[in-house]
Every structure is written in structure tokens, then in C-alpha cells.
C-alpha positions as CSV (number, residue, x, y, z in Angstrom):
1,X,0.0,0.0,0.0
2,X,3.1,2.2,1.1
3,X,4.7,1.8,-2.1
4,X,1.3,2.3,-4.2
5,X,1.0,5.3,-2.4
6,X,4.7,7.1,-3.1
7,X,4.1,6.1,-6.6
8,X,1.2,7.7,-7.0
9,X,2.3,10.9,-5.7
10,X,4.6,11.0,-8.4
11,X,2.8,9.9,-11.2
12,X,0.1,12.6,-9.8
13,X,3.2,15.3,-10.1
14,X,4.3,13.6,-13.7
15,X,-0.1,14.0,-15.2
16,X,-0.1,17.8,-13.6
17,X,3.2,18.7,-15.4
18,X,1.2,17.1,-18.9
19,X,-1.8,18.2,-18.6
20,X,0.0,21.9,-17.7
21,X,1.2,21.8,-21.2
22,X,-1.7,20.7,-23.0
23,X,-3.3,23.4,-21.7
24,X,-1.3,26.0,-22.5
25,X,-0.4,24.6,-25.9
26,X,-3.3,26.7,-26.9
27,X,-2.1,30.0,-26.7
28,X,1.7,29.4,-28.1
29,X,2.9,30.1,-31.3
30,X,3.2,26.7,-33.7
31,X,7.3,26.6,-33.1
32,X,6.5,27.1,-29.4
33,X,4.0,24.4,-29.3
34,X,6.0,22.1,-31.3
35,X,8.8,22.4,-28.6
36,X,6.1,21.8,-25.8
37,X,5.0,18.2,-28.0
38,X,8.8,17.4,-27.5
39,X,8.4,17.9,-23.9
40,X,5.5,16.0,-23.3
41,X,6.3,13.4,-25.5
42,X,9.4,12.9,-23.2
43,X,7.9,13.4,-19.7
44,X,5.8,10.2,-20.7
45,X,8.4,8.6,-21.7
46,X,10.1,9.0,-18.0
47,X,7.0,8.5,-16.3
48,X,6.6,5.3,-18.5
49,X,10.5,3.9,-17.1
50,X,9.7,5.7,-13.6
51,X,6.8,3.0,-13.4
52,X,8.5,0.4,-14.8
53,X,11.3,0.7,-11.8
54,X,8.8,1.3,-9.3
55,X,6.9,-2.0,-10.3
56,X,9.7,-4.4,-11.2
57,X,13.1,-3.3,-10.0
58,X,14.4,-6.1,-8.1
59,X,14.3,-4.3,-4.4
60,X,12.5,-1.5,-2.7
61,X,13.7,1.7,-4.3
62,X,13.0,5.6,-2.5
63,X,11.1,7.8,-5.1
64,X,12.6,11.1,-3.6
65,X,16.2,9.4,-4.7
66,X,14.6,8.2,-8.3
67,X,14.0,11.8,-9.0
68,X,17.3,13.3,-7.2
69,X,19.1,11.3,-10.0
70,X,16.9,12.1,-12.9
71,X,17.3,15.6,-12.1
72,X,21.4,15.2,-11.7
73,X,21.3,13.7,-14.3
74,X,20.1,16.1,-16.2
75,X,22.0,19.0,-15.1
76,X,25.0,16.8,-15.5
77,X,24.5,16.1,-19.4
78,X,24.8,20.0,-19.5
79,X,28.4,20.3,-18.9
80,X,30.4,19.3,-15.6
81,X,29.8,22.4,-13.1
82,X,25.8,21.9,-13.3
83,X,24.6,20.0,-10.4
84,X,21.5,20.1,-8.1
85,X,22.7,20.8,-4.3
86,X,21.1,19.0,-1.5
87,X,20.7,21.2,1.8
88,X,23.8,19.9,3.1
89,X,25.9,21.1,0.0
90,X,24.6,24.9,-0.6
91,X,25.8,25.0,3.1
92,X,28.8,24.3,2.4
93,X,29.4,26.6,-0.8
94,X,28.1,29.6,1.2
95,X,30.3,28.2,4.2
96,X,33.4,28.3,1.1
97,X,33.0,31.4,0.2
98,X,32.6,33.3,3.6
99,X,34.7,31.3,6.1
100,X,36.0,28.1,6.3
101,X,35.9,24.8,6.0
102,X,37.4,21.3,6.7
103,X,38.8,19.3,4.0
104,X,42.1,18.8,2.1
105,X,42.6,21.6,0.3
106,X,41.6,21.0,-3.6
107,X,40.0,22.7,-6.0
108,X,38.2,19.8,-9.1
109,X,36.5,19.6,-11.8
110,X,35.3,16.8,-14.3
111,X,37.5,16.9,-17.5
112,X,37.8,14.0,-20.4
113,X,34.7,12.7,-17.4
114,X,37.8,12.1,-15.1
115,X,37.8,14.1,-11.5
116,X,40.9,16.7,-11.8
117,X,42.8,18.8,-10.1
118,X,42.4,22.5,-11.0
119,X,44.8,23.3,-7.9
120,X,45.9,22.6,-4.3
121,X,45.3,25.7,-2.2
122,X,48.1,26.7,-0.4
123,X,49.1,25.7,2.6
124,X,46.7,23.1,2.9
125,X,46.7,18.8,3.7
126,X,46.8,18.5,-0.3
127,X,49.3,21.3,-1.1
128,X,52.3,20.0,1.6
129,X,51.4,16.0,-0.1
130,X,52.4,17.7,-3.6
131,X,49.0,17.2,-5.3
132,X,49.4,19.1,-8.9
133,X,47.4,20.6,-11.2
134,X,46.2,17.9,-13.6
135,X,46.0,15.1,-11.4
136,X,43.3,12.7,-11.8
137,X,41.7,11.0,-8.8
138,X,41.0,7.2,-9.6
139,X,40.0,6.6,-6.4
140,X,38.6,7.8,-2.8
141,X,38.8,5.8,0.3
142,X,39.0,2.7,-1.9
143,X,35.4,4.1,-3.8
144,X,36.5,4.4,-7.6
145,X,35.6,7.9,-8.9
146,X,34.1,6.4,-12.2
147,X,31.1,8.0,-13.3
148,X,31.5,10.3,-9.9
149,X,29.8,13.7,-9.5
150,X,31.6,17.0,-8.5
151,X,29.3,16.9,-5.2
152,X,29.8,13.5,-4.6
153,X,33.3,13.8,-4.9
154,X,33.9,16.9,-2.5
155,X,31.6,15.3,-0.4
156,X,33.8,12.1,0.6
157,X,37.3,14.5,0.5
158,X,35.6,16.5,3.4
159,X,35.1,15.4,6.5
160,X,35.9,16.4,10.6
161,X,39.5,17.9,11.4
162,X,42.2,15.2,12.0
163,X,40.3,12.2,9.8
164,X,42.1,10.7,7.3
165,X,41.5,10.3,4.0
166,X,43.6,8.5,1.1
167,X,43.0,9.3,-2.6
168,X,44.9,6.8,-5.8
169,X,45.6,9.7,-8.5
170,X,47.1,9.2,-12.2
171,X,49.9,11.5,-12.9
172,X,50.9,12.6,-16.4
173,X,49.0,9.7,-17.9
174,X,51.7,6.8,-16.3
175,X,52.2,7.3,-12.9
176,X,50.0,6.2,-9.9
177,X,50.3,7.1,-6.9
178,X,48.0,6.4,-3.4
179,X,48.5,9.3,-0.8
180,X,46.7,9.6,2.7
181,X,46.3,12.7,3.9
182,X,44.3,14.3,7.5
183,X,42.0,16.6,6.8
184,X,42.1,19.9,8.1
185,X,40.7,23.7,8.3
186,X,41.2,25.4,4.9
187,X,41.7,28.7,5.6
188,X,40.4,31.7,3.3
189,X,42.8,34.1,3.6
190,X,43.9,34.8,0.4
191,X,45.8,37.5,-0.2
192,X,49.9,37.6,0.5
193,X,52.6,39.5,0.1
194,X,56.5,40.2,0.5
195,X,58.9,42.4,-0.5
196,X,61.8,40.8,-2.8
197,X,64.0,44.2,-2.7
198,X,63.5,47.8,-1.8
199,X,60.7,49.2,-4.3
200,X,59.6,45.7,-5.6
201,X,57.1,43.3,-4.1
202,X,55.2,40.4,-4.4
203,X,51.6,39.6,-4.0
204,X,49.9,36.0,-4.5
205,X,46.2,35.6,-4.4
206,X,45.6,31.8,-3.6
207,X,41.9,32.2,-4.5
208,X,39.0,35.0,-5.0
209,X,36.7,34.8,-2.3
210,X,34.3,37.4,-0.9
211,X,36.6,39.3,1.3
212,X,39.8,39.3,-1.2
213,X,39.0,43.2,-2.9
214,X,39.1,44.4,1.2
215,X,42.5,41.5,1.9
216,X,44.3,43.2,-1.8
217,X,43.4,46.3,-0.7
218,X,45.1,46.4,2.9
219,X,48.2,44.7,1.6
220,X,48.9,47.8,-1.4
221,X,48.3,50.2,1.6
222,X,50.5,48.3,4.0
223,X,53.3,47.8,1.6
224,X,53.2,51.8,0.1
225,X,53.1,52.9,3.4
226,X,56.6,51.6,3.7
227,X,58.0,52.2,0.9
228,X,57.9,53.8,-2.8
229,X,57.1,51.1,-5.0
230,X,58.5,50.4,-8.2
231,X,56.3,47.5,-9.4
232,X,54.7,44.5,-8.2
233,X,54.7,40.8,-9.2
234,X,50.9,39.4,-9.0
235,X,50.8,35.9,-8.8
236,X,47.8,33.9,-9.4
237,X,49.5,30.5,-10.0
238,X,47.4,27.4,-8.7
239,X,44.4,29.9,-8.4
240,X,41.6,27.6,-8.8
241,X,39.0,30.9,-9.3
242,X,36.4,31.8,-7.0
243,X,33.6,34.6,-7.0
244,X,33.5,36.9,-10.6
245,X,31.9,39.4,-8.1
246,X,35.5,39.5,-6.2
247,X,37.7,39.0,-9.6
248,X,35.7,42.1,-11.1
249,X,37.1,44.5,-7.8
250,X,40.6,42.8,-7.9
251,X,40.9,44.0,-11.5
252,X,38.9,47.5,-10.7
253,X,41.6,48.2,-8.2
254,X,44.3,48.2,-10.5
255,X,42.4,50.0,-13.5
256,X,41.1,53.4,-13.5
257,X,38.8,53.3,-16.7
258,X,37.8,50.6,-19.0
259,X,35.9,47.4,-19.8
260,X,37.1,44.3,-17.3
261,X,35.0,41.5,-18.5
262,X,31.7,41.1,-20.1
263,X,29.4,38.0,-19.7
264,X,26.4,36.4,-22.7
265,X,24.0,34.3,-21.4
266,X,20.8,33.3,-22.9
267,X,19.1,35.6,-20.9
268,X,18.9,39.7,-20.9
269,X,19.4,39.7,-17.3
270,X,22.8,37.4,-18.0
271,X,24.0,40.4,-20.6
272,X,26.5,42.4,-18.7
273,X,29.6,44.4,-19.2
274,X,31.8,45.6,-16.1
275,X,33.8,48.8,-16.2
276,X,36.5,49.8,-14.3
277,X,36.1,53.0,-11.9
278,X,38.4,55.7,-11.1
279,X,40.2,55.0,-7.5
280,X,40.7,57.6,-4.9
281,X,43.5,59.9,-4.7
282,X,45.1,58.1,-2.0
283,X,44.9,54.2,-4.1
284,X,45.9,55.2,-7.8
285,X,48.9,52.3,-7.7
286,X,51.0,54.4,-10.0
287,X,53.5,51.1,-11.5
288,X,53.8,48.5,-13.4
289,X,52.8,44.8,-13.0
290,X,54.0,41.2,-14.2
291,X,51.1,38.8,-13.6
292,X,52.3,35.2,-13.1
293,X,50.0,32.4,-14.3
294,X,50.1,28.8,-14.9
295,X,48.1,25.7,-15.9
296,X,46.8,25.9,-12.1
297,X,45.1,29.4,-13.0
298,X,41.7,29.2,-13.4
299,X,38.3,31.6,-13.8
300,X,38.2,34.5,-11.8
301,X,41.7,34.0,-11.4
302,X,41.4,34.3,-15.7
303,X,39.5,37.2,-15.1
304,X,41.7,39.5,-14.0
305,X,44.6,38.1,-15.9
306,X,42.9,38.8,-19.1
307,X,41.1,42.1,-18.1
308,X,45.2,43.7,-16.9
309,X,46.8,41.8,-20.0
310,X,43.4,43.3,-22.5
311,X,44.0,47.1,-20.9
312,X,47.7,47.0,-20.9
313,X,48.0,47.1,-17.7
314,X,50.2,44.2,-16.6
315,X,52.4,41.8,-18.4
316,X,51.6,38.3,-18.3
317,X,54.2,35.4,-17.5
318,X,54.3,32.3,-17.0
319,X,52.6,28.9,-19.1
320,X,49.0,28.7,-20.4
321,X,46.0,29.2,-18.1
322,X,43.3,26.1,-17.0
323,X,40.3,27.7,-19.2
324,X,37.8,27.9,-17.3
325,X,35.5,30.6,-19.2
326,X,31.8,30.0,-18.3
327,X,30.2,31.6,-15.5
328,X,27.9,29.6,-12.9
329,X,24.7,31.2,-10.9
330,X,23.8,29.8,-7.7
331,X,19.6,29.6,-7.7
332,X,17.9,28.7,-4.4
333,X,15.2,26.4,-4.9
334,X,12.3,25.1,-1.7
335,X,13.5,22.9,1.3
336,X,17.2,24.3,0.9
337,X,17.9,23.6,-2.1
338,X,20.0,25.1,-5.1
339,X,20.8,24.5,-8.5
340,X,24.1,25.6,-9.8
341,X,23.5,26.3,-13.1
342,X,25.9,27.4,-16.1
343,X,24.3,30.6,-17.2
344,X,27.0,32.3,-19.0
345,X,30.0,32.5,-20.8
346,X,32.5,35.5,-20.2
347,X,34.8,37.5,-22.9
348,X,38.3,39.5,-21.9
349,X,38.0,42.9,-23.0
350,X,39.4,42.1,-26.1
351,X,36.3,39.8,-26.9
352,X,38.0,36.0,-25.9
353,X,36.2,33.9,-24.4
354,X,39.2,31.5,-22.9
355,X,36.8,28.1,-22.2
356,X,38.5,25.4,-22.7
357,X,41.2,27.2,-24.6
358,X,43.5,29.4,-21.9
359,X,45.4,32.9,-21.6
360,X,48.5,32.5,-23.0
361,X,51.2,34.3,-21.7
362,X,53.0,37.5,-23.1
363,X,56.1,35.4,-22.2
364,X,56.1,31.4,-21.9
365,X,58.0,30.4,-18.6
366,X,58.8,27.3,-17.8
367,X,58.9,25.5,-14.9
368,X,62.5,24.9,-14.7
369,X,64.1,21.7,-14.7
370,X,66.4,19.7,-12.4
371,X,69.0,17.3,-12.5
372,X,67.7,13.7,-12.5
373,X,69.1,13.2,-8.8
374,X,67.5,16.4,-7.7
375,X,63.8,15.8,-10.0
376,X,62.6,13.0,-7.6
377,X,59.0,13.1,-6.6
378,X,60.0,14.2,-3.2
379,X,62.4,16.7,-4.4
380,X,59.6,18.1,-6.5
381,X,56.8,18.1,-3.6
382,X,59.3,19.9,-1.7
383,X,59.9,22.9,-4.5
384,X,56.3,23.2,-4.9
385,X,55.8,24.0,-1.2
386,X,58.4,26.3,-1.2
387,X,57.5,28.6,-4.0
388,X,55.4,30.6,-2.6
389,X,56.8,30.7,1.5
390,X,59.9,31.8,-0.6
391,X,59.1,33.3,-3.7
392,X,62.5,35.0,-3.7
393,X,64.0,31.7,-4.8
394,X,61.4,30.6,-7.3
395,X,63.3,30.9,-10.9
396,X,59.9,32.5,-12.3
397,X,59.6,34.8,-9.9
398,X,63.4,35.7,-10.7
399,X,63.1,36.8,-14.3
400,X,59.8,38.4,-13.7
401,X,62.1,40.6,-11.4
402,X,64.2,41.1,-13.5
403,X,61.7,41.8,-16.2
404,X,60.0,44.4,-14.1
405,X,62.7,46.0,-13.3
406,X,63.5,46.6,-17.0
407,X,60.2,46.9,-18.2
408,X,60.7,50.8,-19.0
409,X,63.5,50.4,-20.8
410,X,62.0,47.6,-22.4
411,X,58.8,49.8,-23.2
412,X,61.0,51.9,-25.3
413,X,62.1,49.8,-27.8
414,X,60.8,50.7,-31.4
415,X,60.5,48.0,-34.3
């Protein structure tokens, strides 16, 4: 009777949605109502399998799950950022992007339908183990990835402070490699900075999140206040992206007038250009700037690299971005729930749109290479850790000294 019952409730749901259409079919155009036929001819078709399972699938099965798949399902033929968030997940977004949160430290995404590192935030569980850009998790806890949602995946790398987790990832197509790491709190913070020499400094941005503009902002007025600067090194290496709301003011505070990124959706509402504003008297940031960027750099992290590059602002070093390009909107729903949904793509003010494609550098820097006995996986865990504690030794973040420290004399070449 139980089961009669939850069935019926959503075959009711299933007849209202049909009949909803054959009503209204009246009053639409004939390409409109043609679409609408499509619709219903398909909504039968689920409700005829949705039936099927709920009379013959060989054990009890939970409609409310039934339809929680369909629906990710759905969103997940889209493209791989699409999902519908449970309660428990929008929590944790809005948790991400204001505080904190326990975990290991990654940012992933689905690419070639394999689970990817886009970057290990710094100073995290997964940045000290030497996870890398590009890595592909096979497995989590022993629970292959295959076929694996975003959510599902973030869901079993999180977890209480001091639990351990152990993940199998594919490097470089060859190598395999199972690492255990304990969780911990990843901190927000995301803006630092040093001073290589008098006049020149650098400033890393680990990832964009709501209070970044306010962090980049204190940092320029702390470091000015001490000294005259010459020029600054940016770098948004492993910068996995984060709010376009916070990559819009990053770039606004190093521009004083024009275009910083545009973004085309479908929609009129997802039309929109964003212009860079005139900064007080007191924040005008009066030098140049060498942007460092690698594979790890991603979205709003893209951003900005393209909206300083685009205005002539900064000069871009480094290896080609991630390409991350399209935009995703966050749409509450009832009972707590949220559909992330891509709604956009957006353009550099030079009209790129970078999805799947990159930035590519002004100047292609490689990573520089060892000496076999010094290129062990150790060895390199251990320089990846120390680039940015000690930028001063990091062989980019030598020659874009040296190349912003030239850049004048540089800028008067003629050919």
C-alpha cells in the first residue's frame, strides 16, 4: 500500500506537469507548441521507465532518490559544473566562500569525465602531499571515482578535522600514486605579500573569495606605506577561481577606466559588461605589473589576468591558463535547495572567451628543470611547497624581477 501510495504521488506530479502543457499549448505560437509536444512526448516517456522501476526493479527503491538522479542527471548532461545541491551542500558553498571549511585543500572539476585537479590551495593537507594541477583522482577511500559527480566527490574529500583520507591519483598519464592525507581547516585568507627588494614586491592571491577586494586592498596600503614602490609581481599561480563578483574589484583596483569582463547568457538579465572606476586619490597604484600564471590558474583567477593583460596594464608570464570561461549562478530552490547552473560565458575585454582554450602568456615560462638526482617526486613536492613561503627563490619569480625591473626600458624599444 506504502509503495502504491509514493508512486502515486509522483505519477500525480508527472499528469499535472502534462496536462500543464496541453493546456497552455493553446495559446503558443506553432514553433512554441511544437517544442512543448517534444516535452510531453518525453515526460511520458520518463514517467513510463519511472513506473517500470517502481513496479519491477528487483528491491525497494525511494522515489525522492529516483527523482534526485533524474534531475542530476540532467543537469550533468549539461556540462560538468551543473549539479543540483542538497541542503547539506549549498551549506557548504556559502560556508566556502565566507569562512571556512574542513577538507584537504583542492579545487576539481570533471575533464575528459575524469575528477581533476584544478589546484591545491596553499598551505593546505593537499598542497604539503604535492598534489598538482592535472591530477586525476581514480579513487577515494577505496570508492573508484568512475562516473562520480563534483558533489559527490567533495563530499567524501571533506570530512571532521584530524580524519584521514587516502586518494589513488594518475599523474601525467603513467604514474600512480595512493596518498593519505588528514583533513584539516582550509583557511580563506587569500591574499599575500612580501617584498623581494626595496621598491619591488610580491603579492599572491591563492583564490577570489568574498573578502579578497578588502585583503588586496590592505596589503597595497601596507606595503606603500613603507616604501615607494617600483612594481609589483601578482601571482595567481594554482588559483583555482572563485567569486567573478570578487575577480571584477581585484581588476577595478588596478584600473582606472575601461571594460574588465563582459558576460552572454541566454538571458537579458545574463548580458552584462563591467567597467572599471576611477580610484581615490590616495589608491591610484602608480607602477607597473608582471602577472604570473600557470596551468593551475583558473576563472576569476582568468579574469583578471585577461582584463590587466586586455587594458595594458600588466604583463603576463608564465605557461597557459586552465580555461575555465563560463560563469555559474547559484539559484535557491524550496526545502534548501540550489541549483548551480551554467548561465553564462564571459569575454576578456578584447572579446576572448578562454573556455577550454586558456590565456597564453606575453612570455612562456617554464617550470625549470632539475637534474635527474634532484627531480625525484620528493624533491619536487618539496619545491612546490616552497615557491610561494619563498618566492625570492622561485626561478619565475626571478626573471619576472628582472623583467619588471626593465620593463621601462623595455617599453621603449621601437620595431
Amino acid at each position: 500500500m506504502y509503495k502504491n501510495l509514493k508512486g502515486l504521488k509522483i505519477y500525480l506530479f508527472l499528469s499535472l506537469c502534462i496536462v500543464f502543457l496541453l493546456i497552455f499549448n493553446c495559446g503558443f505560437t506553432k514553433e512554441a507548441k511544437e517544442k512543448n509536444d517534444e516535452v510531453y512526448k518525453y515526460l511520458k516517456l520518463f514517467s513510463q521507465v519511472l513506473r517500470l522501476i517502481e513496479d519491477n526493479y528487483v528491491t525497494e527503491v525511494n522515489p525522492k532518490d529516483l527523482i534526485y538522479g533524474a534531475i542530476n542527471g540532467m543537469l550533468n548532461a549539461l556540462d560538468p559544473y551543473s549539479s543540483l545541491m542538497k541542503p547539506e551542500e549549498y551549506k557548504e558553498l556559502e560556508i566556502e566562500t565566507k569562512g571556512s571549511f574542513t577538507g584537504i585543500g583542492i579545487e576539481i572539476t570533471i575533464k575528459d569525465d575524469i575528477i581533476t585537479v584544478v589546484a591545491p590551495i596553499e598551505d593546505t593537507p593537499a598542497w604539503k602531499a604535492g598534489i598538482k594541477p592535472g591530477d586525476k583522482i581514480l579513487k577515494i577511500d577505496d570508492k573508484p571515482t568512475k562516473g562520480m559527480s563534483l558533489l559527490e566527490a567533495v563530499k567524501l574529500l571533506r570530512g571532521p578535522k584530524g580524519t584521514k583520507v587516502t586518494i589513488t591519483i594518475l599523474r601525467n598519464d603513467k604514474d600512480i600514486k595512493e596518498i593519505t592525507l588528514v583533513r584539516d581547516v582550509i583557511p580563506i585568507k587569500s591574499v599575500k605579500a612580501k617584498i623581494l627588494e626595496p621598491g619591488y614586491a610580491y603579492v599572491r592571491i591563492t583564490s577570489f573569495q568574498e573578502k579578497t577586494s578588502q585583503e588586496l586592498i590592505e596589503t597595497l596600503e601596507n606595503l606603500e606605506n613603507k616604501q615607494q614602490l617600483k612594481g609589483i609581481i601578482l601571482d595567481l599561480r594554482f588559483n583555482p577561481g572563485g567569486l567573478l563578483s570578487s575577480a571584477i574589484e581585484v581588476a577595478d583596483e588596478f584600473l582606472e577606466s575601461g571594460l574588465i569582463v563582459s558576460v552572454k547568457g541566454k538571458s537579458k538579465d545574463a548580458q552584462m559588461e563591467f567597467k572599471a572606476n576611477p580610484n581615490p586619490p590616495q589608491r591610484k597604484h602608480s607602477y607597473p605589473i608582471v602577472i604570473l600564471i600557470n596551468h593551475g590558474t583558473a576563472s576569476a583567477a582568468e579574469i583578471v589576468t585577461g582584463a590587466l593583460k586586455d587594458n595594458n596594464r600588466a604583463l603576463v608570464l608564465g605557461q597557459k591558463s586552465f580555461g575555465k570561461g563560463c560563469v555559474q549562478t547559484v539559484i535557491p530552490l524550496e526545502e534548501d535547495y540550489a541549483v548551480k547552473l551554467t548561465t553564462a560565458y564571459y569575454y576578456t575585454p578584447k572579446g576572448l572567451c578562454i573556455d577550454k582554450i586558456g590565456i597564453t602568456p606575453d612570455i612562456e615560462i617554464p617550470e625549470i628543470e632539475f637534474s635527474e638526482e634532484k627531480n625525484t617526486e620528493k624533491a619536487k613536492e618539496e619545491r612546490v611547497f616552497k615557491y610561494f613561503s619563498n618566492p625570492e627563490e622561485d626561478f619565475q619569480v626571478k626573471l619576472a624581477l628582472s623583467i619588471l625591473k626593465n620593463v621601462k626600458e623595455i617599453s621603449k624599444l621601437r620595431f
